[in-house]
N, C-alpha and C positions, 0 to 999 in steps of 0.2 A: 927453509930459507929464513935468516934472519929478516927481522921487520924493522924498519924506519918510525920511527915513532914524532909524534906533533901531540898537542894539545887539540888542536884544528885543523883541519883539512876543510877546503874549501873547493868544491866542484864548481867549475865557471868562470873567465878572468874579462867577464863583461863588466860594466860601471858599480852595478849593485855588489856580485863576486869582491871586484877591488878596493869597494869601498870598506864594505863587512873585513874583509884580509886588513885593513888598514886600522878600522879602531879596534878591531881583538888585537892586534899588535901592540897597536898604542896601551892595551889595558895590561900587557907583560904575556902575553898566548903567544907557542910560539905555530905559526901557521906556516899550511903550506897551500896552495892553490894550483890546481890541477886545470893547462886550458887543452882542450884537443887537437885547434887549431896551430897553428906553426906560426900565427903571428895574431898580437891583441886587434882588437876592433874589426877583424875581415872575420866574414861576412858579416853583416848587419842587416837587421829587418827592423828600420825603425825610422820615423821622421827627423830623427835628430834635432827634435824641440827640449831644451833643460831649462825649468823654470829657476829665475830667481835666486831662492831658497835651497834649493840643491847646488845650483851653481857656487852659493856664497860655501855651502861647506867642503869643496876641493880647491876655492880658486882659481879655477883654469878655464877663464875667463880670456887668454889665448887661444884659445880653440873655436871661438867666434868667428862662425861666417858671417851673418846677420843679426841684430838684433832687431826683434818681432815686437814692433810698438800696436797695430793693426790689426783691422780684416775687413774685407769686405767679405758677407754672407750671402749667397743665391739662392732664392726661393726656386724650385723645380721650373715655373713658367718666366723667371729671370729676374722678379724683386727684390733689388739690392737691397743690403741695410749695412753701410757705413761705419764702422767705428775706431774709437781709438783717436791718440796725437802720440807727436814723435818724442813729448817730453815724456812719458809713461812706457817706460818699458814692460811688454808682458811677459817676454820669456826670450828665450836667446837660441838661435840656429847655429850648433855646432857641427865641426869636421866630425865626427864619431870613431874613427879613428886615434885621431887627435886625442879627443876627449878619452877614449876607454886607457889608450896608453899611459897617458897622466892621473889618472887613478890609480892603475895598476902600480904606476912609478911612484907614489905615496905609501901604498901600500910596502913596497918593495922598500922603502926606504926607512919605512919605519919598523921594517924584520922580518918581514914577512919572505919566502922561496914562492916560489913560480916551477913549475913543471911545463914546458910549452909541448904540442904535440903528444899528449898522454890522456888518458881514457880511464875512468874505474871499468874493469874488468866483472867484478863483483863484489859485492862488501855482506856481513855480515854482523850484524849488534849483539853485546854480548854484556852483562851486567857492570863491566867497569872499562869497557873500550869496543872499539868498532875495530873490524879488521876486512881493509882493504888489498883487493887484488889488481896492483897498474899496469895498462899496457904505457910502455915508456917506450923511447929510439936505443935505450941500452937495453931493452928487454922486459921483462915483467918485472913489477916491485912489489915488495907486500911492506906495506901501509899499517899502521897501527896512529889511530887516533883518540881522544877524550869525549872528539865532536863532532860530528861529521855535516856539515853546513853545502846541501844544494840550491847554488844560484844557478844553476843553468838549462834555464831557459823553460820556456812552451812545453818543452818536450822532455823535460826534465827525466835523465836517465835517474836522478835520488828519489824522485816522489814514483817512479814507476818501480824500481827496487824495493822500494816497502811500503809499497801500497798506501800509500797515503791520500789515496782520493784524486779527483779530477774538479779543477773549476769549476765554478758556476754555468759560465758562460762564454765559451770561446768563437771568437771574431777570427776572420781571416781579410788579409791585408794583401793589396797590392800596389806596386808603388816603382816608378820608373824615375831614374832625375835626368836631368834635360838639359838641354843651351835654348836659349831663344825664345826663350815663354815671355811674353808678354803683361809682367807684371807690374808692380809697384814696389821700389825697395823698403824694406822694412813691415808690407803689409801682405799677410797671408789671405787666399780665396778661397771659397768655403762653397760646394755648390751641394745643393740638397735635389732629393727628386729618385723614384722609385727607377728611375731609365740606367742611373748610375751607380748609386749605394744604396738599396734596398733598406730602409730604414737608419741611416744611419750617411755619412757625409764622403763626401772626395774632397779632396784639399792638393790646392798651390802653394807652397812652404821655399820661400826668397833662402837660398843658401850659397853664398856668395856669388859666382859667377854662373852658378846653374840654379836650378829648381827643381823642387821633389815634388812630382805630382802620382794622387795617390788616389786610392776607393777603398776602404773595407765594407763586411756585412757580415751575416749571418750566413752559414753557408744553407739554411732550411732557407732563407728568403730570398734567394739567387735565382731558386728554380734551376733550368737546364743552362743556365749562365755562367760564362766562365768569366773570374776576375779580369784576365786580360777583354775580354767582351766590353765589361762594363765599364771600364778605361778608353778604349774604343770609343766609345758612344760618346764620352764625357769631351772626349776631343775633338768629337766630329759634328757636335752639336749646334746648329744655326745661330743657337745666342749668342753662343761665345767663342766659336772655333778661329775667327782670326787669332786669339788671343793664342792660341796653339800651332798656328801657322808654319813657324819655324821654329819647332821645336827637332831639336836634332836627338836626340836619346843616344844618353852614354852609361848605363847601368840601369839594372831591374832588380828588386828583388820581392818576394815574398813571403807570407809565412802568418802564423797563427796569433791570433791576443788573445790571452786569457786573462778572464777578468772574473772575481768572482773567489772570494779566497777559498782555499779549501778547508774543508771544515775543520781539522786540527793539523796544521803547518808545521808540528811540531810532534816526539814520539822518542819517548827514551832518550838516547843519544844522537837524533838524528831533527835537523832543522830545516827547512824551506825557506829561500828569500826570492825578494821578487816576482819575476813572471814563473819561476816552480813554484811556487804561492800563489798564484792566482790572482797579482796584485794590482794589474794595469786598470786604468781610469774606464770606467764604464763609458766615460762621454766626451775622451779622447784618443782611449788605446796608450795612453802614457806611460812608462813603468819605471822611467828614473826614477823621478818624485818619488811615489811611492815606495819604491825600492829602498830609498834612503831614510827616509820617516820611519820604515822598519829596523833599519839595521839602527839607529837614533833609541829608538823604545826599547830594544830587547839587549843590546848586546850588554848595556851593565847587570842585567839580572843576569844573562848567558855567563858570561865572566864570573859572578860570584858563584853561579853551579858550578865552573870549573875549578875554583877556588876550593869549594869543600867537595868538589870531586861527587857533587849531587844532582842526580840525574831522574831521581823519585818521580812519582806520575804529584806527586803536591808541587814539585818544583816545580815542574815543566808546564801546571796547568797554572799557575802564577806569571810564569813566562809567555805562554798563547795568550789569558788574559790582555794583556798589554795592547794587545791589537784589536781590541772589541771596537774604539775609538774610529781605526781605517774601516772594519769590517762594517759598521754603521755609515758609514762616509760613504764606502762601495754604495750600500743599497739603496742609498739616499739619492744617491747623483742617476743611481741606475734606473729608478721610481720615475725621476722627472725626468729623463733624458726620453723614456718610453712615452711619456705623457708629453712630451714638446717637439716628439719625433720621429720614433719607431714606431708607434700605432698609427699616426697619422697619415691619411693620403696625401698625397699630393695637391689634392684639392684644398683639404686641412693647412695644410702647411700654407700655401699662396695665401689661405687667410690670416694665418699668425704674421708673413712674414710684414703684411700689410699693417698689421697693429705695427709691430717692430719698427716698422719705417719711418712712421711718426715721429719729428720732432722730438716731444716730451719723454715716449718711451726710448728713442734712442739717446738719449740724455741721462735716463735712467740706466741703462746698459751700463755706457762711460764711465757713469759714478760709481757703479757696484761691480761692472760685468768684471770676470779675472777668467781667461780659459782654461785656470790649475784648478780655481775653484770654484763651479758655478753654480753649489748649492743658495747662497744667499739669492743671489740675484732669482734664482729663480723660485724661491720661497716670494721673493718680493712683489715677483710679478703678479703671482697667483693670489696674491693678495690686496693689490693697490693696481690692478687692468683689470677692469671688469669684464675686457672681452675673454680673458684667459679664465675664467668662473668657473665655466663649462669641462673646462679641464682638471679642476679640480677633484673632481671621483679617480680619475687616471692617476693622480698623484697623490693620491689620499696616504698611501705609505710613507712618502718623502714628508712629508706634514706630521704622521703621528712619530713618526724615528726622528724628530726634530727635539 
């Protein structure tokens, strides 16, 4: 059978997929992007937070349900800490839908083909090209590529194809959205406490006329728990459960974070981006962000390997290189999130969240806090709160990778 041939073939036509499809485009590659699905953005397993900075590089700042200036945070026994004004925006709650289709439609417009409904079957690497086997709705295709780039997903059939390693550390997620939650527009709830995220937070996320309410953890730290359980709990809970009152539930979904890059993301003719990378945020399960900051660093060295058609293990380790930057950023955020959170009891916590509440320390927050990047602030604090001292051996990583 004759083979189709690209420069680039892209597995995945989620935000990270369409955006990678969009500057190899723009760099003269011609790509093609394979999604399995029969339409972009369904299903999705994700809060639908895009910071900023990612947002300014698609502009599709129509895809806005809310913009997130806010939060209030809950200590497990119920000690609010306040933050935020409506002039600072933190980050923005999009349609995901919305949003992945208007990447993709960047991408597509800047040259890139789409395959909808289509699966690599098999691929094989080979010293001057990848040869792919598709399942397509006309039948099987065989693929011939320069590059072969998996964005897709947790579960990434690329990084399971050739062994390329498993994340550091994968989280699992669960997350319902709602009518009638009793919130604040613009300001996201943050409850902490061993009863509902085991080391790690549930969140209320304002997305226009509904709300995303959610729990991740560790699945060793659940115990005999099931996510919906600990969602359960987080609604039924006497502090706060009017606020859940009339919550009517119109969609659930699930699904794993992996966070934690894999140790070379990169292998001959064959790339990882995003969550097949290992890239989400240690200390919020993010992976736009990240996702784009990657495809940002690597795609002009990727493009000039495609250029001299150089694929060398000197290339490619120039190219990994590139990401030592996020790879530090990971263990750094992931150091202090264990020391401000995951080690901590519940007990622990009720006492941090009491510093926090203070006045002056939540002043300090304001000024530094950002929830895309919360190494400073929490370098700061460990520095300038002498009740957070004690905590310093727990984050003694995050301090010396500084």
């Amino acid at each position: 059978m004759d083979s189709i041939e690209y420069d680039v073939v892209v597995v995945g036509a989620g935000p990270v997929g369409g955006f990678l499809a969009q500057r190899m485009s723009e760099g003269g590659a011609s790509v093609l992007i394979l999604e399995e699905h029969a339409q972009i953005g369904r299903p999705f397993q994700c809060a639908g937070l895009v910071n900023p900075e990612a947002m300014s590089l698609v502009g599709l700042e129509s895809t806005v349900l809310t913009p997130i200036w806010g939060a209030r945070i809950h200590s497990p026994s119920g000690i609010p800490v306040v933050i935020g004004n409506e002039q600072d925006i933190r980050t923005w709650s999009v349609c995901r839908k919305l949003f992945d289709e208007g990447v993709v439609r960047g991408a597509m417009q800047s040259g890139a083909e789409i395959w909808l409904s289509s699966k690599p079957l098999s691929a094989d690497d080979y010293d001057d090209h990848v040869l792919l086997s598709v399942s397509t709705p006309q039948g099987n295709q065989t693929v011939r590529c320069k590059l072969l780039c998996g964005a897709d997903g947790a579960h990434s059939w690329v990084r399971r194809q050739f062994k390329l390693g498993r994340p550091k550390e994968l989280m699992i997620g669960f997350q319902v959205e709602v009518t009638g939650y009793k919130g604040e527009s613009g300001r996201l709830d943050m409850y902490t406490g061993s009863r509902f995220s085991p080391g790690f937070f549930a969140w209320a996320i304002p997305s226009g006329e509904t709300t995303r309410i959610g729990t991740w953890s560790k699945p060793e730290m659940m115990g005999e728990k099931s996510c919906e359980e600990l969602l359960d709990r987080l609604r039924s809970e006497p502090l706060w459960k009017d606020r859940f009152s009339e919550c009517r539930e119109i969609g659930r979904f699930c699904g794993p974070i992996p966070s934690g890059m894999v140790k070379r993301p990169m292998r001959g003719r064959v790339a990882l981006f995003g969550d097949a990378a290992g890239l989400c945020k240690p200390t919020t399960g993010g992976g736009i962000g990240p996702g784009f900051r990657q495809v940002e660093l690597q795609v002009p060295n990727l493009l000039e390997c495609l250029n001299r058609d150089d694929f060398s293990d000197t290339a490619v380790n120039e190219v990994i290189s590139l990401l030592s930057p996020l790879r530090r950023e990971q263990n750094r955020a992931r150091a202090l999130r264990d020391a401000f959170l995951t080690e901590m009891t519940d007990e622990e916590l009720d006492d941090v969240f009491t510093v926090w509440s203070r006045p002056e320390v939540t002043d300090l927050i304001n000024q530094i806090g950002d929830i895309e990047h919360p190494i400073p602030l929490g370098i700061r604090m460990l520095k300038d709160v002498p009740e957070f001292r004690s905590i310093a051996k727990r984050a003694a990583k995050a301090v010396l990778w500084g």
